[in-house]
C-alpha positions as CSV (number, residue, x, y, z in Angstrom):
1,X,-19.1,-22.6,22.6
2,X,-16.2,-22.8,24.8
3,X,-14.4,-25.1,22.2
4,X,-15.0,-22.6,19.4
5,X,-13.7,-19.6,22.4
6,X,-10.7,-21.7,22.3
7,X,-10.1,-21.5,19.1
8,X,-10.5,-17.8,18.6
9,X,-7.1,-15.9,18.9
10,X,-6.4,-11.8,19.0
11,X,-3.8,-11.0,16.2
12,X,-2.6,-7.5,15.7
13,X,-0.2,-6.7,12.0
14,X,1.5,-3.8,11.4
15,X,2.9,-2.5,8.2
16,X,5.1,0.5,8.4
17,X,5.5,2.3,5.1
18,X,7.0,5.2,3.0
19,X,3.8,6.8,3.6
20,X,1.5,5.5,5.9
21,X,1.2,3.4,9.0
22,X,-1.3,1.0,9.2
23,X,-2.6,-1.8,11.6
24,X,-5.5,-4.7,11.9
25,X,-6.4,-6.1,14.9
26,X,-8.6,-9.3,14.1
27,X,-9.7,-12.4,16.0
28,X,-8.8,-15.5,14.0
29,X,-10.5,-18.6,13.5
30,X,-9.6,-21.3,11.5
31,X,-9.4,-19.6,8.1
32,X,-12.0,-16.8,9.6
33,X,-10.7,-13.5,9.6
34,X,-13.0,-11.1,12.0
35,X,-11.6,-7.6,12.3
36,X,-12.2,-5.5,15.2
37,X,-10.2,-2.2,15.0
38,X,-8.4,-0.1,11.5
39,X,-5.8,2.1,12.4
40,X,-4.4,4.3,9.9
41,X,-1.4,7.6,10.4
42,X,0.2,9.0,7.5
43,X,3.9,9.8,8.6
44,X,5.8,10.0,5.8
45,X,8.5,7.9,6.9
46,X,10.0,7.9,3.5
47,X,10.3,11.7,3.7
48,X,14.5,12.4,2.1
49,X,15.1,8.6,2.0
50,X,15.3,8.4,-2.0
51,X,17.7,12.2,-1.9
52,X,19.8,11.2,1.4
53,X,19.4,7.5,2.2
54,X,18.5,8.1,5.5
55,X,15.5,8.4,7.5
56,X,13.9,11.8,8.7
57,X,14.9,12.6,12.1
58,X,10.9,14.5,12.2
59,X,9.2,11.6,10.2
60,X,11.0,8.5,11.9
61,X,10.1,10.2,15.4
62,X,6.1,10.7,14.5
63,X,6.3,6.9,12.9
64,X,7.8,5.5,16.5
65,X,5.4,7.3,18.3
66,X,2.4,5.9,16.4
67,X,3.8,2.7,16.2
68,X,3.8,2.6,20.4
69,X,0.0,4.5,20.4
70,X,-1.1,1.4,17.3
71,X,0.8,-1.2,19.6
72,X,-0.7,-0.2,23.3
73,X,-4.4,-0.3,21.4
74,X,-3.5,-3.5,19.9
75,X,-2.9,-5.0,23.4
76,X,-6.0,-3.4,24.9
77,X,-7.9,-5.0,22.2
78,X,-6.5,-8.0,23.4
79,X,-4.1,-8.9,20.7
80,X,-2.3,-12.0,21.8
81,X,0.5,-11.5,19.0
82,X,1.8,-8.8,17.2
83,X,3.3,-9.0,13.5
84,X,4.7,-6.0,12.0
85,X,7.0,-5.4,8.6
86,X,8.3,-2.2,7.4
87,X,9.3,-2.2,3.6
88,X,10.7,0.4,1.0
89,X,11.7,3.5,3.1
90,X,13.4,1.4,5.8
91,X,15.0,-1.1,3.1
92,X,16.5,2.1,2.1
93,X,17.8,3.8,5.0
94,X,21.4,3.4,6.0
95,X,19.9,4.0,9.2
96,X,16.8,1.4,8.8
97,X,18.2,-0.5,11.5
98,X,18.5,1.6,13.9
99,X,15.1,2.8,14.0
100,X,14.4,-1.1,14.2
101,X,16.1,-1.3,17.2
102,X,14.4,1.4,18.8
103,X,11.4,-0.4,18.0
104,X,11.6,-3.1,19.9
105,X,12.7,-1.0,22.8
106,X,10.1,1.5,23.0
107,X,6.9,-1.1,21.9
108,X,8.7,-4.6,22.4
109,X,7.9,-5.7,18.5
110,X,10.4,-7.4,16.7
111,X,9.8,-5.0,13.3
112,X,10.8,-7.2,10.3
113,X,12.1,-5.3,7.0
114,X,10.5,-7.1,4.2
115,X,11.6,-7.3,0.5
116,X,9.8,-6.6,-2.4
117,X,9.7,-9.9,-2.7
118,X,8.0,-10.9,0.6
119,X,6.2,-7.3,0.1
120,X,4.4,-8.7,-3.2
121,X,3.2,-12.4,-1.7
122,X,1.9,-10.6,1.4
123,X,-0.3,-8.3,-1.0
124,X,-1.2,-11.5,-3.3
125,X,-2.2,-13.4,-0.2
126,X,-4.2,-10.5,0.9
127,X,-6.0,-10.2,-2.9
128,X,-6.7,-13.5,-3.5
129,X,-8.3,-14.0,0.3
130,X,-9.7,-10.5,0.1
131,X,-11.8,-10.5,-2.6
132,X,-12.6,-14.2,-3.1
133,X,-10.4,-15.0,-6.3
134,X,-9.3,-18.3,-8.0
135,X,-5.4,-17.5,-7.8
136,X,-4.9,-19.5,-10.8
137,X,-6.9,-16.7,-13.2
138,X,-4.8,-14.8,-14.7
139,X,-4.2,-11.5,-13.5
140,X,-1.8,-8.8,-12.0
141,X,-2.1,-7.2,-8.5
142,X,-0.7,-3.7,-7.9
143,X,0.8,-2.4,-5.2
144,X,1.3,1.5,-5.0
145,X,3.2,3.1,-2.0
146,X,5.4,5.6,-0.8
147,X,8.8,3.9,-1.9
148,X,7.9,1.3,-4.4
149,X,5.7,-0.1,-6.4
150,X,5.2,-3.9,-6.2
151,X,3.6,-6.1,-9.4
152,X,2.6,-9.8,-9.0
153,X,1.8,-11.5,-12.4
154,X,-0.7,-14.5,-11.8
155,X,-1.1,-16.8,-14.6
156,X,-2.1,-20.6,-15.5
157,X,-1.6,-21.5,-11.7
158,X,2.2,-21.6,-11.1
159,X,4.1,-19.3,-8.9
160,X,3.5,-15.7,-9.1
161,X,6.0,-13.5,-10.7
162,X,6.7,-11.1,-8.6
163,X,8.6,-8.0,-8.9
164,X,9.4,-4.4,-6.7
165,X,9.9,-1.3,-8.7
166,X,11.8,1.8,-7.6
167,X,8.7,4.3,-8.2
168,X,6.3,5.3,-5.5
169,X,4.4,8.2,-4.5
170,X,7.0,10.0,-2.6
171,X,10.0,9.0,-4.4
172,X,8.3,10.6,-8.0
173,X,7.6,13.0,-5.9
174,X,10.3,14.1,-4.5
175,X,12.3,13.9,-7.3
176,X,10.7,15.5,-10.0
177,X,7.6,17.8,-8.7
178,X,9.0,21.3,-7.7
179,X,5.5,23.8,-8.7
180,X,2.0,23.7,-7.3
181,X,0.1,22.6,-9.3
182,X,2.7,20.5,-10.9
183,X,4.0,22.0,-14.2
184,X,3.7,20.1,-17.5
185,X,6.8,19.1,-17.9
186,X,6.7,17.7,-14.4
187,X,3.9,15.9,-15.0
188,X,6.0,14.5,-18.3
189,X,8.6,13.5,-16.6
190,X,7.1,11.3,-14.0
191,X,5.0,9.5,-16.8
192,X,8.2,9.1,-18.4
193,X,10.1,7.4,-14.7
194,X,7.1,5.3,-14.6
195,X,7.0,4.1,-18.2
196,X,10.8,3.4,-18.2
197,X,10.2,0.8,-15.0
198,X,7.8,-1.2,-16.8
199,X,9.4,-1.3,-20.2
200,X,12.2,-3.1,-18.3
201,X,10.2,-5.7,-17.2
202,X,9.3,-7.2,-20.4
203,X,5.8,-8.0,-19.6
204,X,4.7,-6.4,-22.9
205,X,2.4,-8.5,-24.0
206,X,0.9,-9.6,-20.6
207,X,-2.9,-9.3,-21.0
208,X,-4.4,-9.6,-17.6
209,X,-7.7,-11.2,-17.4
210,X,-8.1,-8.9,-13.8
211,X,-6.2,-6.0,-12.3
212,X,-6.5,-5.9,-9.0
213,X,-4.7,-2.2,-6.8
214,X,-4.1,-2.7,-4.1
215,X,-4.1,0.0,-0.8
216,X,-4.5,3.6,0.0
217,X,-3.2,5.5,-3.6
218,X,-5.5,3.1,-5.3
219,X,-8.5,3.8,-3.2
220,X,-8.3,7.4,-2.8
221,X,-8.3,7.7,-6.7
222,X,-11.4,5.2,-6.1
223,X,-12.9,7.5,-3.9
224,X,-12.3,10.8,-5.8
225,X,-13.3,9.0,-9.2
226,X,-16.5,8.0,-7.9
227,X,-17.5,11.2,-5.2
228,X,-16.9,8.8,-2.6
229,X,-18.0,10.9,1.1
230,X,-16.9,8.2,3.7
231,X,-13.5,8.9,5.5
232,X,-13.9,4.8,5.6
233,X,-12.2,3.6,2.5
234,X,-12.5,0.1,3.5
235,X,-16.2,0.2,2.3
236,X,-14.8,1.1,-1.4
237,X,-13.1,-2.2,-1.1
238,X,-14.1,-4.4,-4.2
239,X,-15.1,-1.5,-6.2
240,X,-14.9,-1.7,-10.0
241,X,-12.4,1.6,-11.1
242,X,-13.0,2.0,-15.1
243,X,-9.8,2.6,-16.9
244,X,-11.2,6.1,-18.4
245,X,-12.2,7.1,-14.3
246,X,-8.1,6.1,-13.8
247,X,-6.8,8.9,-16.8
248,X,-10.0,11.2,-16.1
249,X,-8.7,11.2,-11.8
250,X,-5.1,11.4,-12.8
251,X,-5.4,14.3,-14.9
252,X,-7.6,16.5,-12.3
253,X,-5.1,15.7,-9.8
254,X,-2.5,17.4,-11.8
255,X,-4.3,20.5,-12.8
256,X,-5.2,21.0,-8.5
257,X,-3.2,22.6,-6.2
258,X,-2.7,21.0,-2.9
259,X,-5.3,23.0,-1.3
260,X,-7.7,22.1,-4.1
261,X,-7.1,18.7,-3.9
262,X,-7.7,18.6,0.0
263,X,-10.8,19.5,-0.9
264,X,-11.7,16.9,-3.4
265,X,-14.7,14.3,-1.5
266,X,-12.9,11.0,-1.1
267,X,-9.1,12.4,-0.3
268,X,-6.8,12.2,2.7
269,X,-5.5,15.2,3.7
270,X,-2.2,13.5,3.9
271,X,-2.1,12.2,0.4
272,X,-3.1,15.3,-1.2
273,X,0.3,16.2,-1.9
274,X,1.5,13.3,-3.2
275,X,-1.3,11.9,-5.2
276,X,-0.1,13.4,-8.6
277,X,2.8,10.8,-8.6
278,X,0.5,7.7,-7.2
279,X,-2.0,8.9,-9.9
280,X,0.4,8.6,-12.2
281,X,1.3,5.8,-11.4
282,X,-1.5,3.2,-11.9
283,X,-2.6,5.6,-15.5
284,X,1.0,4.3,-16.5
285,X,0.1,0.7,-15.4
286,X,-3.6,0.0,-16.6
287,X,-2.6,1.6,-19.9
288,X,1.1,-0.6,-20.6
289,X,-1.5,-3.7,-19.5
290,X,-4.7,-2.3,-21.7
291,X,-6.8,-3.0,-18.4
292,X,-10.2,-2.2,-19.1
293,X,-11.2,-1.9,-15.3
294,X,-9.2,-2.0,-12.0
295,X,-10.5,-4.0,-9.1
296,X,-9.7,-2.4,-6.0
297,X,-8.7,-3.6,-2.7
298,X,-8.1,-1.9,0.8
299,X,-6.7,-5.2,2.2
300,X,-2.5,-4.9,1.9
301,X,0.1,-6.3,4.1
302,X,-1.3,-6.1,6.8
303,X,-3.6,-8.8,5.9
304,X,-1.1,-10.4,4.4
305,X,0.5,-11.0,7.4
306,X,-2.5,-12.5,8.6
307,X,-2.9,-14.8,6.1
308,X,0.0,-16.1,5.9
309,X,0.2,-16.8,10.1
310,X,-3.3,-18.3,9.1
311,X,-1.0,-20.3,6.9
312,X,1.7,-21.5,9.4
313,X,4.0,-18.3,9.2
314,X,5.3,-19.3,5.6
């Protein structure tokens, strides 16, 4: 027993995003993964970023002030390291790091700013330990958030593609929703953003044999699509979305106010108002890849950051 006490260690990761922040706090074993405390604050950090390229005074203050409250529990949880990344809205911000700085001085974590890059291997680390899967089968995992959205293409076992796209809940947003409930042509135009992104790629003819979405747009259309009651998302993790619940959920969200959508069983209050755009978003995806079902996953960077400490920090 004491050997095996040993080997246990407290790790705490951190992901800071357009949207949301989130942290895990899980004792580690060997390749065991135990978690023991979810923490989740929608602060819109990416709030102006895509219209001004610089962080929101109001947003970046919440987001440092949660990160210190998610940090201090961390360490009373006994969290013996602390790994945190912060992707799209602070890889866009002028002012990025700054707010990095005062980071470190206020909580004493060394905030990294990912890339899309790095951003897509921690959510294929996190997919392919999170739900068991051969990482040689073909498939593509999705990444929805505030800023971006990140694809990994998996096929015949040799290095993922990986790629970041410039549309995210916020940023569509932002830029093209002006009415409640969304007009038409708004709606039109956001299909059309997303559409544009992955005609670029050139991945046209890439039939996944899974699609796995990954984090909290993906699961809250879960959760709506399927009357979901639980504030706990993390139990909808593995859950089989059909491609028709994707189009049927998307298209509700768009005909709701706000308001309405607060209501909806399975939402966050916080992602009511920008759930159009991240609806959107995976409609646009599972139909350009003629996915039949979307495997969903409420295990992101955060896990991937685990992982990949699991993995020597690589």
């Amino acid at each position: 027993m004491a050997g095996n006490e040993r080997a246990t260690k407290t790790v705490a990761a951190l992901d800071v995003g357009s949207n949301t922040v989130l942290m895990l706090v899980a004792d580690v074993s060997g390749a065991a993964v135990r978690p023991l405390s979810e923490m989740l604050r929608i602060t819109r950090l990416g709030r102006g970023v895509d219209r001004a390229g610089m962080l929101d005074p109001t947003a970046a203050a919440l987001t440092l002030d949660t990160i210190c409250e998610f940090v201090d529990k961390a360490r009373a949880l006994g969290a013996q390291k602390i790994l945190a990344a912060g992707t799209a809205a602070l890889r866009d911000a002028r002012n990025g790091p700054e707010f990095i700085e005062q980071v470190r001085r206020r909580s004493g974590v060394a905030l990294e700013i990912i890339s899309g890059q790095t951003e897509a291997q921690l959510n294929f680390l996190a997919a392919v330990h999170g739900l068991g899967i051969d990482p040689a089968e073909p498939m593509l995992i999705v990444d929805i958030g505030g800023g971006s959205t990140e694809l990994i293409r998996c096929e015949g076992g040799g290095p993922p593609a990986m790629v970041s796209l410039q549309v995210g809940s916020v940023r569509l947003t932002e830029r093209f929703i002006r009415h409640d409930p969304p007009t038409s042509e708004e709606q039109a135009r956001i299909y059309a953003a997303v559409k544009q992104q992955l005609e670029r790629l050139g991945w046209k003819d890439f039939r996944p044999r899974r699609l796995i979405g990954v984090a909290g747009t993906v699961t809250t259309v879960a959760a709506v699509a399927s009357g979901w009651h639980s504030p706990d998302h993390s139990a909808i993790h593995g859950y089989q979305l059909t491609k028709k619940q994707v189009a049927d959920t998307a298209r509700l969200f768009f005909g709701l106010t706000v308001e309405q959508r607060k209501q909806l069983p399975g939402m966050i209050a916080g992602r009511a108002d920008v759930i159009c755009a991240g609806g959107a978003i995976l409609d646009c995806i599972v139909e350009s890849f003629s996915a039949a079902t979307v495997t969903v996953s409420d295990q992101g960077v955060r896990w991937g950051l685990v992982y990949r400490e699991l993995q020597g920090g690589t």
